[in-house]
C-alpha positions as CSV (number, residue, x, y, z in Angstrom):
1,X,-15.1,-7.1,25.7
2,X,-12.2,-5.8,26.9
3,X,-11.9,-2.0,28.7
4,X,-11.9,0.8,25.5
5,X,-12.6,-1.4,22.9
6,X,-14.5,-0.4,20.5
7,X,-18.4,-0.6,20.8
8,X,-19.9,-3.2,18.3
9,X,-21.1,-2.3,14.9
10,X,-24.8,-2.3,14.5
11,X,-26.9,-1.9,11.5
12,X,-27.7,1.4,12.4
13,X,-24.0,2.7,12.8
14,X,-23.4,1.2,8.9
15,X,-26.6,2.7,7.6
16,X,-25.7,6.1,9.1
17,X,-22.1,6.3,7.5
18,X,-23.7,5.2,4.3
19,X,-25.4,8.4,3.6
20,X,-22.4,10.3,5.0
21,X,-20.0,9.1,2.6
22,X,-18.7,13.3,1.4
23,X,-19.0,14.3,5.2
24,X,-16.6,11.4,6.4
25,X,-14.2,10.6,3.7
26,X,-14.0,13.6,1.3
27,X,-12.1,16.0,2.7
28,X,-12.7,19.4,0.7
29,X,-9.7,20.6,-0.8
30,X,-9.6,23.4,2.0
31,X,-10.3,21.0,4.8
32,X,-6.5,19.1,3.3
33,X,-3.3,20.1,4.5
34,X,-0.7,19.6,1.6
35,X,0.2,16.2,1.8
36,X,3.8,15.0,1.7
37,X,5.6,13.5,-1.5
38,X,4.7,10.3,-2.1
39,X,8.6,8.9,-1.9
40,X,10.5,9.1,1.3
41,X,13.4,10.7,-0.2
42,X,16.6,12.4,2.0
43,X,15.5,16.2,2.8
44,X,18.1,18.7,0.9
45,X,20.8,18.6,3.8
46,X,24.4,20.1,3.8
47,X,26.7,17.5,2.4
48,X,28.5,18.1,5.8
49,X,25.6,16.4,7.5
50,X,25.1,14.4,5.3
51,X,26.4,10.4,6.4
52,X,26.8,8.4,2.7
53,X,28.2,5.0,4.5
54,X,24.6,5.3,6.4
55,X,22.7,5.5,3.4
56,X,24.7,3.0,1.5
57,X,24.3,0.4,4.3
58,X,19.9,0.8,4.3
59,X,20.7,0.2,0.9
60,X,22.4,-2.6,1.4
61,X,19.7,-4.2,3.5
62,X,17.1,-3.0,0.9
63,X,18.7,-5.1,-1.8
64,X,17.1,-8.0,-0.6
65,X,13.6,-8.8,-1.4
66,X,11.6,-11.7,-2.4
67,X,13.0,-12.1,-6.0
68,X,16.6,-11.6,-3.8
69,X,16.5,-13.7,-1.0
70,X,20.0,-14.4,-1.4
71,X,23.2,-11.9,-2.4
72,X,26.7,-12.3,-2.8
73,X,29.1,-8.8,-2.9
74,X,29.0,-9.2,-7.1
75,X,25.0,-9.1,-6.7
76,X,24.4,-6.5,-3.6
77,X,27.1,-3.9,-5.8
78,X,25.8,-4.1,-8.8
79,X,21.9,-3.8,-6.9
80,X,23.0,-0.9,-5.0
81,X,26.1,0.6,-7.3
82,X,29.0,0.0,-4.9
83,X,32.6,-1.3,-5.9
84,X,32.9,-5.2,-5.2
85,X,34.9,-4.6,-2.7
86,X,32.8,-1.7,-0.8
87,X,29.5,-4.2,-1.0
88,X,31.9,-7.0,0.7
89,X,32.5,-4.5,3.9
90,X,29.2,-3.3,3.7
91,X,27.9,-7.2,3.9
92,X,30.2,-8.1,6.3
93,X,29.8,-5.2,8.7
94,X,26.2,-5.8,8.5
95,X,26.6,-9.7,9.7
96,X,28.8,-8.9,12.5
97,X,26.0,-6.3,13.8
98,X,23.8,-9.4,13.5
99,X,21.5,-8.1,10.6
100,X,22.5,-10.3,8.1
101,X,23.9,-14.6,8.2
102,X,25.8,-16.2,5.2
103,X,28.1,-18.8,4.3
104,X,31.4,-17.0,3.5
105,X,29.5,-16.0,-0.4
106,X,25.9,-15.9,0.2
107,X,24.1,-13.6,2.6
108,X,20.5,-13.0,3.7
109,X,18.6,-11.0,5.8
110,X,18.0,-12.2,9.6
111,X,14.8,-11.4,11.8
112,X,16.9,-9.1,13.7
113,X,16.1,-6.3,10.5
114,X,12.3,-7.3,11.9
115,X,13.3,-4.6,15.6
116,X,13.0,-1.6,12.7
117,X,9.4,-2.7,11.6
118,X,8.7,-3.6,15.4
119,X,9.7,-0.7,16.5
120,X,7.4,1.5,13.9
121,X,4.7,-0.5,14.8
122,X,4.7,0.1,18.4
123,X,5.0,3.8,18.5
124,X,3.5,5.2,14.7
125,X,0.2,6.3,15.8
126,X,-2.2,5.0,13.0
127,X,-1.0,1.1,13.4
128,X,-1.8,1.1,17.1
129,X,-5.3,3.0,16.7
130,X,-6.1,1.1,13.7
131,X,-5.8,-2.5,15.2
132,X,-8.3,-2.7,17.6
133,X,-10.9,-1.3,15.0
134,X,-9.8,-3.9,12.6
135,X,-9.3,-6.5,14.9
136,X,-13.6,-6.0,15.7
137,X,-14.3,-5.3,11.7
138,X,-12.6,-8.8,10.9
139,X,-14.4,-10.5,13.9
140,X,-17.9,-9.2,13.3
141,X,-17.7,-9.8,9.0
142,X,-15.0,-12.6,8.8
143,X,-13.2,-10.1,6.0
144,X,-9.8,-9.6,5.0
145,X,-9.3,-5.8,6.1
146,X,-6.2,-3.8,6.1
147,X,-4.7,-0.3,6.4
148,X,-2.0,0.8,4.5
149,X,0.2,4.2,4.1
150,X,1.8,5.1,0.6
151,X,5.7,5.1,0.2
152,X,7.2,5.6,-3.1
153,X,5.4,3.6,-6.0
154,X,3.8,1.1,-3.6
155,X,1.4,1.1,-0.3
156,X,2.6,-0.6,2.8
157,X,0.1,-2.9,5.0
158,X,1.0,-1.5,8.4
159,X,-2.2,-3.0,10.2
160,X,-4.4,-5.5,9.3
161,X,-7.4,-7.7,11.0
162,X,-6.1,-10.7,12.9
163,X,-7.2,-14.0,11.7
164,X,-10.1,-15.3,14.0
165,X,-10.7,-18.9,14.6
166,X,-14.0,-20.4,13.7
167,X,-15.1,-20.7,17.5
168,X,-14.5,-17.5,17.8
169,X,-17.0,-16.3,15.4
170,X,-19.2,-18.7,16.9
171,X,-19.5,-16.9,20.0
172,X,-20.4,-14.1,18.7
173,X,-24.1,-12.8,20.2
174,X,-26.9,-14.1,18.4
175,X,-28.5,-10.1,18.6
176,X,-25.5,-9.0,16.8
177,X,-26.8,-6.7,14.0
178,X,-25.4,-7.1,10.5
179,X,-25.9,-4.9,7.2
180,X,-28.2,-6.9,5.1
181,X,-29.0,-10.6,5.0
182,X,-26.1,-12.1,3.0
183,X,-23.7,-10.4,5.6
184,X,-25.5,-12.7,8.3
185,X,-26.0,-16.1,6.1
186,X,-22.3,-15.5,5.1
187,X,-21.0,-19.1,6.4
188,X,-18.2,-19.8,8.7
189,X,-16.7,-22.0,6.2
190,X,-16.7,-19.3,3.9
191,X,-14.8,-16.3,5.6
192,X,-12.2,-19.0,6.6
193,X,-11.8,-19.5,3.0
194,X,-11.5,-15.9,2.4
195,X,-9.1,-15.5,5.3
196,X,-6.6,-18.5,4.3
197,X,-7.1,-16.6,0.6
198,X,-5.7,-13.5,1.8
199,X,-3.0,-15.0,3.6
200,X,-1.9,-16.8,0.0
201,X,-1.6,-13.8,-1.6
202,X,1.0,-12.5,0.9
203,X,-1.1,-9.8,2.6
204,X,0.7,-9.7,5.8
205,X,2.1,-6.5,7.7
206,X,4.7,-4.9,5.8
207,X,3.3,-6.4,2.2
208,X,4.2,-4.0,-0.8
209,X,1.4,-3.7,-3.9
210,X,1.7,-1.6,-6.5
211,X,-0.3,1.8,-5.8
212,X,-1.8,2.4,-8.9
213,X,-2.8,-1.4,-9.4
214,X,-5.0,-1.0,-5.5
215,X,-8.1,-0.1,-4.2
216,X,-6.2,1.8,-1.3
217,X,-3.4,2.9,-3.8
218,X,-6.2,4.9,-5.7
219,X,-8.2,6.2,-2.7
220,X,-4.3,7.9,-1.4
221,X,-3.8,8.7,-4.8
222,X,-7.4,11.0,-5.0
223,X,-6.0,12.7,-2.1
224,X,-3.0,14.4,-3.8
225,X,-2.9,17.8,-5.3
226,X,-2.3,17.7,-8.7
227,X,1.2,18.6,-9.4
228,X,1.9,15.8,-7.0
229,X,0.3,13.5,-8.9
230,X,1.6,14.8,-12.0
231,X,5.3,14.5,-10.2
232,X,4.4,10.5,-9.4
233,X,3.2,9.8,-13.1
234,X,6.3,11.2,-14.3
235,X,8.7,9.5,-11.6
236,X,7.1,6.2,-11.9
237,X,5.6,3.8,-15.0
238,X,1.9,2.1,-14.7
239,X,3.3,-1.4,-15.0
240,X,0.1,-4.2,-16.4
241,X,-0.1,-6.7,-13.5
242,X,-3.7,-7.8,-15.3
243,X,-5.4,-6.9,-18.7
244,X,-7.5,-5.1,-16.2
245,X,-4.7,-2.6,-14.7
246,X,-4.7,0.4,-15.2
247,X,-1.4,1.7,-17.7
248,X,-2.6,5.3,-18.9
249,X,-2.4,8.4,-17.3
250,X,-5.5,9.4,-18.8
251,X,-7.3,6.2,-17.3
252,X,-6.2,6.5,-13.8
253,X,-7.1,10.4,-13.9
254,X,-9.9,9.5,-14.5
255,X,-10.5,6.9,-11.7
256,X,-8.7,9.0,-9.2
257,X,-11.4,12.0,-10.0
258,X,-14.4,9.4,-9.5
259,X,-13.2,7.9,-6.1
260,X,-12.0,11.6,-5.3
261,X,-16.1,12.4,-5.7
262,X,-17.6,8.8,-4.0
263,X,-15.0,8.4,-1.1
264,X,-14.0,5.0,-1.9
265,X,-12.2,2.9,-4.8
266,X,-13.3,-0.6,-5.7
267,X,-10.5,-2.6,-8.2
268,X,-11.4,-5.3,-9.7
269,X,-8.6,-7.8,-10.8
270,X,-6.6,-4.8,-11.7
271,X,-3.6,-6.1,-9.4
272,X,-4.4,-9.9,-9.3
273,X,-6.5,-11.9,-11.2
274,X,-9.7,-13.3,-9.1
275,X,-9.0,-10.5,-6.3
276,X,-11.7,-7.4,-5.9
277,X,-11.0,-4.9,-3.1
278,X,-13.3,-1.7,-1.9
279,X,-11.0,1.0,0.0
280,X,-12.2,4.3,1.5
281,X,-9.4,6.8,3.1
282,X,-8.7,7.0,6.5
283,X,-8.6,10.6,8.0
284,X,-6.9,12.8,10.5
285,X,-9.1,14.8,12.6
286,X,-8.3,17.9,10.5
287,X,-9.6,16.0,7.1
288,X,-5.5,15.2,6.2
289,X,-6.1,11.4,4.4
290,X,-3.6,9.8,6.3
291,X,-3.8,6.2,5.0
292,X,-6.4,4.2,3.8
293,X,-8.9,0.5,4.8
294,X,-9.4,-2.2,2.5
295,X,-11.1,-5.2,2.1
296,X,-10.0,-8.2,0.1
297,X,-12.9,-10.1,-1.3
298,X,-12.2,-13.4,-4.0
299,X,-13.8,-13.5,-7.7
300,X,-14.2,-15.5,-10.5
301,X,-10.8,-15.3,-12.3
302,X,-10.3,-14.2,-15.7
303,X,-14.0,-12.8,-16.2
304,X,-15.1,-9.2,-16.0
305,X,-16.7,-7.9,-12.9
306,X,-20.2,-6.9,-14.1
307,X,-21.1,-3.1,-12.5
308,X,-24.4,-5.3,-11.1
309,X,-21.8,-7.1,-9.3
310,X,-19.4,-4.8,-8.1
311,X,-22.4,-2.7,-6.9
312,X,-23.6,-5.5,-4.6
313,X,-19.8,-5.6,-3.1
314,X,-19.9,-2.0,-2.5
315,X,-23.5,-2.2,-0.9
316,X,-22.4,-4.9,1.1
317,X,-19.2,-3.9,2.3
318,X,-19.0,-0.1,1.9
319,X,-21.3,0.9,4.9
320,X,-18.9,-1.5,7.4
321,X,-15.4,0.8,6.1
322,X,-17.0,3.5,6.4
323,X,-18.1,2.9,10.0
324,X,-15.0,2.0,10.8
325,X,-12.8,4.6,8.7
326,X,-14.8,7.1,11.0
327,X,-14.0,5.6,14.1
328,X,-10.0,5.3,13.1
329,X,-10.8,9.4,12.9
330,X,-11.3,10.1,16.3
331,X,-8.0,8.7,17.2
332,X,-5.3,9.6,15.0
């Protein structure tokens, strides 16, 4: 094991957090510092200061996305309300600065937008002392786990557990401790199902999901006062991804007051069908919920978690987040 890596998780460790579920991921409400709004919008700035060809350009570069992959200046004006003709300089300023390629019509994105996402990765604090904590969780259970931030109406996976070979996991030590039995009969074969699973649905670093739809999009949600929930409800709509989702206010209230009293979310099928995923927040020394850990588990699609079932997830799996939710505390 490499110098500062994180000691191994034991039985004990998991078992511990389990009955500390309030202490570790509840902050009390005078424990939280008033979190931020949940959209990154401009700060109130004198229009003097204020550079509009900067802003139009990111949005420029934002109007491509998966359903987008391709623009031309008719399609990037009317996406980001520019003039034909603006869009056109915009695009073709952008290509000569090598952050966009096209054919003389048609332009897309080019990995050089990947140095902003590089960048926040190497110096944002919780990505770099998340990693190594998830990188350990995903070797020693072969789950799919991930920590994400809110922005806007979505979270953002800005670290999540590398995918581990087979041989790797078989050198793990045979005294290695696990929760409970089906943690340790849990085959190979079977996390390396669950891994190529998660990689299907697109959860890689920088993924977008809808943060009322997620287990980690409920857990940050818990964690707002309310008039800043109440300003999300009314900014944003609670879109049906499933005939599980959640689409009433009333509803999600209501889920956001239970995870904001058991520390952690578990959503079944409410953002994809066959996908369950358990979340508890992740917290700054000072109790500030400053993200939040998931783990992506498969189910049987179009059928109704049973609360028998989802109770063995979150006995199997809870004690293992919460372990390592706790140890992301000491260092961000």
């Amino acid at each position: 094991m490499p110098p500062n890596a994180p000691t191994p998780y034991t039985a004990k460790d998991a078992l511990h957090a389990s009955h500390a579920v309030s202490a570790h991921t509840t902050p009390r409400s005078s424990q939280r510092r008033r979190a931020g709004p949940p959209l990154h919008e401009p700060f109130d700035i004198a229009p003097a200061d204020y550079i509009a060809g900067l802003a139009k350009g990111l949005g420029v570069l934002s109007a491509f996305d998966v359903s987008r992959q391709r623009l031309n200046a008719t399609q990037t004006a009317q996406r980001v309300g520019l003039t034909r003709a603006a869009a056109r300089r915009y695009l073709l300023t952008l290509q000569s600065l090598g952050y966009l390629d096209g054919d003389g019509t048609q332009f897309w994105l080019t990995p050089k937008v990947l140095q902003f996402s590089g960048h926040y990765l190497a110096s944002a604090q919780l990505p770099r002392a998340a990693q190594p904590i998830l990188d350990e969780l995903s070797l020693h259970t072969g789950g799919a786990c991930s920590v994400v931030v809110a922005d806007g109406a979505e979270v953002v996976i800005v670290a999540r557990g590398r995918d581990r070979l087979r041989d790797a996991a078989a050198r793990l030590a045979p005294s290695l401790e696990w929760p409970n039995q089906a943690q340790r009969d849990q085959s190979l074969a079977q996390a390396h199902a669950r891994s190529i699973m998660a990689t299907a649905q697109g959860l890689h670093l920088g993924a977008r999901l809808p943060l009322h739809a997620t287990s980690t999009g409920q857990v940050l949600m818990a964690s707002w006062p309310a008039a800043q929930l109440a300003q999300w409800l009314k900014q944003y709509t609670l879109s049906s991804l499933t005939p599980y989702t959640l689409t009433k206010p009333a509803e999600l209230k209501q889920r956001l007051a239970q995870v904001r009293s058991s520390g952690w979310a578990c959503a079944s099928q409410e953002h994809e069908l066959g996908v369950q995923a358990l979340a508890v927040p992740v917290q700054h020394a000072n109790g500030e919920v400053v993200g939040a850990l998931n783990v992506v588990l498969s189910v049987a699609p179009h059928e109704a978690i049973t609360p028998a079932q989802q109770q063995a997830s979150v006995a199997q799996w809870l004690p293992w987040l919460q372990v390592a939710a706790q140890r992301m505390r000491a260092l961000v």
